[in-house]
C-alpha positions in Angstrom: 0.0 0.0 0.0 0.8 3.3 -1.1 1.6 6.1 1.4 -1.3 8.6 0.5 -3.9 5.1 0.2 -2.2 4.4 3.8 -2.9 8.1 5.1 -6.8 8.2 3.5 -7.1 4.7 5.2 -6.2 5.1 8.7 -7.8 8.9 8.5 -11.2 6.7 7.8 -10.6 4.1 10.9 -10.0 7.6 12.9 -12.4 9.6 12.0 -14.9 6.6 12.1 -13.6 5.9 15.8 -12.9 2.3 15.1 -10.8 0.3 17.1 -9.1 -2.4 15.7 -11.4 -5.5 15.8 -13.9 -3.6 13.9 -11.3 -3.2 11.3 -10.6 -5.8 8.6 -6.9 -8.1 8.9 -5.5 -5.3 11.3 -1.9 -6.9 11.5 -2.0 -6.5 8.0 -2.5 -3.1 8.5 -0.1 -3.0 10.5 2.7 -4.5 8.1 1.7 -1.7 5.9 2.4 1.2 8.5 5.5 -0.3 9.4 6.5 0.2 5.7 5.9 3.7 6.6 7.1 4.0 9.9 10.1 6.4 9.2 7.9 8.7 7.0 9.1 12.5 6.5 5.4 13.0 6.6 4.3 14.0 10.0 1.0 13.5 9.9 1.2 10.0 8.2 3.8 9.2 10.9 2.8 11.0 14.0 -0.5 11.8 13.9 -1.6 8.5 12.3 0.6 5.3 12.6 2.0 6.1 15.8 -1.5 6.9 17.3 -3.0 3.9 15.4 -0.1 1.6 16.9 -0.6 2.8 20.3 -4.2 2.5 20.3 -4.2 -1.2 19.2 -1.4 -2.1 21.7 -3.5 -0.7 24.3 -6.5 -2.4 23.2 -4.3 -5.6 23.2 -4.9 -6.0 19.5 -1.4 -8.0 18.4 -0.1 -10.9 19.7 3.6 -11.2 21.4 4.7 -12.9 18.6 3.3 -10.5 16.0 4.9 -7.8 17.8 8.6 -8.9 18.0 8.3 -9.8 14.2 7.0 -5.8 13.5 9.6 -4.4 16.3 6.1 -1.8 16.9 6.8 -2.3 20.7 10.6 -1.9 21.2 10.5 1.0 18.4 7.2 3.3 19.5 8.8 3.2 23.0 12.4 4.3 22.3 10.6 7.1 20.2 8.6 8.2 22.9 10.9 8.3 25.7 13.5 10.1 23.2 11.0 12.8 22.0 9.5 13.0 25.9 13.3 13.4 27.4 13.8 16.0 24.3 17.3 14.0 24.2 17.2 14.0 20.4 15.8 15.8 17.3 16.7 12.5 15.2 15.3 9.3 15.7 17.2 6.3 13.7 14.9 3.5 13.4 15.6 0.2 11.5 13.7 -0.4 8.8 12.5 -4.2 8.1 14.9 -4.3 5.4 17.3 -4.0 8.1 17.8 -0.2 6.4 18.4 3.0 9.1 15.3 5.5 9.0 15.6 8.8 10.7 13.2 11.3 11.6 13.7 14.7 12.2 11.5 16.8 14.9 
């Protein structure tokens, strides 16, 4: 999936309020954000997939398992403590290619 498809998609589970068991194959949704996890675009990456991953953690929505394979867990909360300690403007993330994404703030 496309980044702007990914964007008009999780803007209509948003806007629609829906959590993730009222959403169709959401760990396959969430292979596609992680495509798009390091995104320049904030709102695509911030305001969308990182809300959307949090929420569906919190509602318990992916398995252990499926979580170590995506990395969601280990990577949303070294963001968040970074960005909350203000320790750094650049987030690296690893890619699933194994690549190095960084993300300005």
């Amino acid at each position: 999936m496309d980044a702007l498809a990914l964007k008009q998609k999780l803007r209509q589970i948003q806007s629609a309020n829906l959590s993730a068991h009222e959403v169709e194959h959401p760990y396959e949704m969430a292979l596609h954000m992680m495509q798009h996890i390091g995104s320049p675009d904030p709102v695509l990456r911030d305001e969308l997939i990182y809300v959307t991953f949090a929420t569906w953690i919190g509602q318990g929505v992916f398995s252990e398992e499926q979580l170590s394979r995506c990395y969601i867990w280990r990577w949303m909360i070294s963001i968040f403590f970074m960005v909350l300690e203000n320790k750094a403007r650049t987030v690296c993330l690893p890619e699933p290619s194994l690549c190095c994404s960084c993300l300005q703030f």
